[in-house]
C-alpha positions as CSV (number, residue, x, y, z in Angstrom):
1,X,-8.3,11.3,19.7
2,X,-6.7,11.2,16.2
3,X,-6.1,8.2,14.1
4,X,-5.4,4.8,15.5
5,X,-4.2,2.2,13.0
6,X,-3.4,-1.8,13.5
7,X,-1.5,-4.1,11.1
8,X,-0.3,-7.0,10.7
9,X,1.7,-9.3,8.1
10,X,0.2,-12.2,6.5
11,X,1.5,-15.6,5.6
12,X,-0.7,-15.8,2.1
13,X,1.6,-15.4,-0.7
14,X,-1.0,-12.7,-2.0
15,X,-0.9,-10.4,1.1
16,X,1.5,-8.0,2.2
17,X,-0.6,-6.5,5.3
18,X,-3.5,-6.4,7.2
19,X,-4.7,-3.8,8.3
20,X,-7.9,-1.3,10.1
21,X,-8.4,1.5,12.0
22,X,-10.7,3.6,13.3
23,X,-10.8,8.1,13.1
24,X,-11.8,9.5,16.5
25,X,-11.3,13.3,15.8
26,X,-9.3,15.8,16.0
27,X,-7.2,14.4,12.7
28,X,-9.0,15.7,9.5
29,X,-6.2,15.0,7.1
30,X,-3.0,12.4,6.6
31,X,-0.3,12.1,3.9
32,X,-0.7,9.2,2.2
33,X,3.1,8.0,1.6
34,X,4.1,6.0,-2.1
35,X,3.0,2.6,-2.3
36,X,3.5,-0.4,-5.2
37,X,1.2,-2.2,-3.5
38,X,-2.7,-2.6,-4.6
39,X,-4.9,-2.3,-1.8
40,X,-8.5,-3.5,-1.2
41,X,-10.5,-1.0,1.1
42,X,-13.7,-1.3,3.0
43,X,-15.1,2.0,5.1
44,X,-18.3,2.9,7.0
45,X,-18.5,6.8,8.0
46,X,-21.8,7.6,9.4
47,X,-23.7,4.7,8.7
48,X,-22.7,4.4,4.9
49,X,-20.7,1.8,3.6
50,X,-17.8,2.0,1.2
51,X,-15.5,-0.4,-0.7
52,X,-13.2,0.5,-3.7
53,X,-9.9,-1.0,-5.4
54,X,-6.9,1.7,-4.5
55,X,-4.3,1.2,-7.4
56,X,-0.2,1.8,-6.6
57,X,0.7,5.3,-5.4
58,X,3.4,6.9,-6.9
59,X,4.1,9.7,-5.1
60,X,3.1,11.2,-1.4
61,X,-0.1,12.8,-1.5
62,X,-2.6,14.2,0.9
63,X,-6.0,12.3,2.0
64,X,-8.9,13.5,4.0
65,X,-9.6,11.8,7.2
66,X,-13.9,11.4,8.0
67,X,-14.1,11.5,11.5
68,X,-15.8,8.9,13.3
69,X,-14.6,6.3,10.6
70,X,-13.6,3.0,10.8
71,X,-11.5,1.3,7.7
72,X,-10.6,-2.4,6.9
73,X,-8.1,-3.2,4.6
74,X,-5.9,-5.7,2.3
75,X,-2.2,-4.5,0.9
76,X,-1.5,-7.1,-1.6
77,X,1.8,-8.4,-2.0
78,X,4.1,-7.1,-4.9
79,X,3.3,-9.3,-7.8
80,X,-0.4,-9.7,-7.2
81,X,-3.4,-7.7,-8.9
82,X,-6.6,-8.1,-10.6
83,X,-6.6,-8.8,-14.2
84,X,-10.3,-7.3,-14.5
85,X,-9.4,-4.3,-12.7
86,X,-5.6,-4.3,-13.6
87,X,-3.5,-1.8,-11.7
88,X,-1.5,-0.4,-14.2
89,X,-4.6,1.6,-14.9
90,X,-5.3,2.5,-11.8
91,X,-1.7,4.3,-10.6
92,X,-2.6,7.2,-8.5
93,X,-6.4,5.7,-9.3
94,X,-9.3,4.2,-7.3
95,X,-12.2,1.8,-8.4
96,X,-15.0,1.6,-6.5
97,X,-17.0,-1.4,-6.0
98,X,-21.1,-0.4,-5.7
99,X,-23.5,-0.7,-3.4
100,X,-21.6,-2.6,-0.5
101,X,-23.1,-3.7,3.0
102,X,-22.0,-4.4,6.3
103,X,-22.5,-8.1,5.1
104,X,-21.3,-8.4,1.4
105,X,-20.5,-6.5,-1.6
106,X,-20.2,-7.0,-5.4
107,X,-17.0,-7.9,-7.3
108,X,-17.0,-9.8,-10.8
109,X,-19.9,-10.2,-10.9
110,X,-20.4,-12.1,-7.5
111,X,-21.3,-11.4,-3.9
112,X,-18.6,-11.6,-1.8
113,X,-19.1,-11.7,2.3
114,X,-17.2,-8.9,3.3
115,X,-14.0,-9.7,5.2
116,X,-12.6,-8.8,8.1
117,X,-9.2,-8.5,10.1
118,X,-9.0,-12.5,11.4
119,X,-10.1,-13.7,8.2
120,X,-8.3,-11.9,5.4
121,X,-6.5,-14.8,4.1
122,X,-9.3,-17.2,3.8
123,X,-11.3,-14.3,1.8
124,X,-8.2,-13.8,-0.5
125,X,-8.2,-17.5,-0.9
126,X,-11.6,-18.0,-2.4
127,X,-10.1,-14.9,-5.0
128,X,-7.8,-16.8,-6.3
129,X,-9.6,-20.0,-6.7
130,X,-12.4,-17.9,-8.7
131,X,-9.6,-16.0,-10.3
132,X,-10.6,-13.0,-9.4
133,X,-6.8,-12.8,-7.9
134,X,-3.7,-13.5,-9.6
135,X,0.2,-13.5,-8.7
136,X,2.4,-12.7,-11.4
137,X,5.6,-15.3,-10.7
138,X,8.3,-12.8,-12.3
139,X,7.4,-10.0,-10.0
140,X,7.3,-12.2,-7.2
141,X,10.7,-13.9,-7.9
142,X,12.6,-10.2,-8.5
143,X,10.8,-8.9,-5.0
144,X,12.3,-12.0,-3.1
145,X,15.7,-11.4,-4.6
146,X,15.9,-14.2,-7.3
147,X,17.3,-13.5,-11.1
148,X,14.8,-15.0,-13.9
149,X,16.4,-16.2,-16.7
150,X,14.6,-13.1,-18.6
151,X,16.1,-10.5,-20.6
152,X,15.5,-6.5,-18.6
153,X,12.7,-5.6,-21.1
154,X,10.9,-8.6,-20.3
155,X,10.9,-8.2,-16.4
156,X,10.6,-4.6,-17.3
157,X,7.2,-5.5,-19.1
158,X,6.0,-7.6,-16.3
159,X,6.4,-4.6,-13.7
160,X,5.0,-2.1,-15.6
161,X,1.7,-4.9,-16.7
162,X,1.2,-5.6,-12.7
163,X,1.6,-3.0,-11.0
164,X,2.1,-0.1,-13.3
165,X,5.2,1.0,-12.4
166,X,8.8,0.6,-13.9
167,X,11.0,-1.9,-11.6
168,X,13.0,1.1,-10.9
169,X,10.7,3.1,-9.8
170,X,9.7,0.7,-7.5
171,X,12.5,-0.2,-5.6
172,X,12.9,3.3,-5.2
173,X,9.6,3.6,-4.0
174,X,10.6,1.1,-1.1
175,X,13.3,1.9,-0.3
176,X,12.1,5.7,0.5
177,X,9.3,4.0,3.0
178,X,12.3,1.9,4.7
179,X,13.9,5.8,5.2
180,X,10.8,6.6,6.3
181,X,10.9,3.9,9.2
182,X,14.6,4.6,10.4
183,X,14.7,8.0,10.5
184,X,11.2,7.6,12.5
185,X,13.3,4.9,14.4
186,X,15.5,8.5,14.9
187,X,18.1,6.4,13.1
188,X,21.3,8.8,12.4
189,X,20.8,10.5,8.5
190,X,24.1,9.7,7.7
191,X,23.5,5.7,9.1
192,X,20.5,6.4,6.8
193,X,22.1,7.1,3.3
194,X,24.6,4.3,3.5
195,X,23.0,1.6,4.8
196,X,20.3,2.1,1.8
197,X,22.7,3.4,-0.6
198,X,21.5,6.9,-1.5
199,X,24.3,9.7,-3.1
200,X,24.0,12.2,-0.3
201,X,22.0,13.8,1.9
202,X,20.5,16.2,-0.8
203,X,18.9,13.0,-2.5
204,X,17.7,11.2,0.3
205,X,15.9,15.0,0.9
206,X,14.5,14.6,-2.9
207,X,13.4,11.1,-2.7
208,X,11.8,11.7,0.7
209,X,9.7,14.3,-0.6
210,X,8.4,12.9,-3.4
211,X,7.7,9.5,-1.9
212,X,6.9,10.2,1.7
213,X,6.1,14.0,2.2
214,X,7.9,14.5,4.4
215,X,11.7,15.7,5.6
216,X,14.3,13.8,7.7
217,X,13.5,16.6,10.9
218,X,9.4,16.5,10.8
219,X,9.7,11.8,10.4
220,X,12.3,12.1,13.3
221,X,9.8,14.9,15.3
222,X,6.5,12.9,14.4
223,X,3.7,14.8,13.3
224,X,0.7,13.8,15.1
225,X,-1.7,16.6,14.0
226,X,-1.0,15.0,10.2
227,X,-0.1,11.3,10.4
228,X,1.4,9.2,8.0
229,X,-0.2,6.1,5.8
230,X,0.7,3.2,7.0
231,X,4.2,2.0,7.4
232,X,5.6,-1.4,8.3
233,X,8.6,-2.9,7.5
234,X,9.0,-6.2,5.2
């Protein structure tokens, strides 16, 4: 009973994760942790089909859980979006996409066969070749750890044009979901705050609650009556 959730990575360039699961009852809510990350989601509750374009999240927030639900999704990697349905408009946003099936949907102006968990990547390819998909190369570079030979402002543009966020505001988004992991790894606090640099315990508190929604205690306890969004490590 409750939520049960799968993932894995991906070797495309353009995906981060890979991921479905499936609502059995007894879990009618989750919090839906901070993410940078555009998503593609495809749903069927109750014989209905749904499909939408989930913009970065920047900040914890709650989400209702349909039960008897089954959910198919695509995390993009950092650096990749949609320039027709660009995510800097759709921070803490959705898009839906009309009038999907169990066998296709609509997107651009095409029909698309729906994807599935084995074959994500070839899906994502045909995206880019129509250019539905695109990767923005400074993004990409900063996430992997390189230095463009670009002033601040202009990777500062680049962040805030992909993905809607400042590049500040997403590393700190990150780094609050790698908290999230340790301390549900029932890593030490203190082991915690140094190895990912925070002042103090006071603001791995604040950036926990506004990222994660949760505290230290409740990630090292586990919550099962109120899971989490996914979480994986990078």
């Amino acid at each position: 009973m409750g939520l049960e959730v799968e993932s894995r990575p991906s070797d495309s360039p353009y995906i981060e994760r890979v991921w479905r699961s499936r609502s059995s009852g007894g879990v009618d809510r989750m919090t839906a942790v901070a993410c940078a990350r555009g998503e593609l989601v495809v749903w069927e509750h109750r014989g209905r089909m749904c499909a939408a374009v989930l913009g970065p999240e920047s900040k914890a927030s709650q989400a209702p859980v349909p039960e008897d639900a089954t959910f198919f999704g695509i995390t993009f990697s950092l650096g990749t979006w949609m320039p027709h349905l660009p995510f800097h408009r759709l921070v803490d946003r959705s898009a839906d996409i009309p009038d999907p099936t169990r066998t296709s949907f609509w997107l651009k102006g095409t029909t698309w066969r729906l994807p599935g968990y084995d074959n994500a990547e070839e899906f994502v390819r045909r995206l880019v070749r129509e250019e539905v998909v695109e990767r923005d190369p400074v993004v990409a570079a900063v996430f992997r750890g390189e230095s463009p030979d670009l002033s601040e402002r202009t990777i500062q543009r680049h962040f805030v044009a992909v993905t809607g966020l400042t590049r500040v505001a997403v590393r700190q988004i990150d780094r609050a979901r790698r908290a999230a992991i340790l301390l549900q790894e029932r890593t030490p606090v203190h082991d915690v705050i140094d190895r990912l640099g925070y002042f103090d315990q006071p603001h791995l508190a604040r950036s926990l609650a506004r990222y994660v929604g949760r505290t230290a205690t409740r990630l090292a306890e586990g919550d099962p009556a109120e899971p989490l969004s996914l979480l994986y490590k990078t």
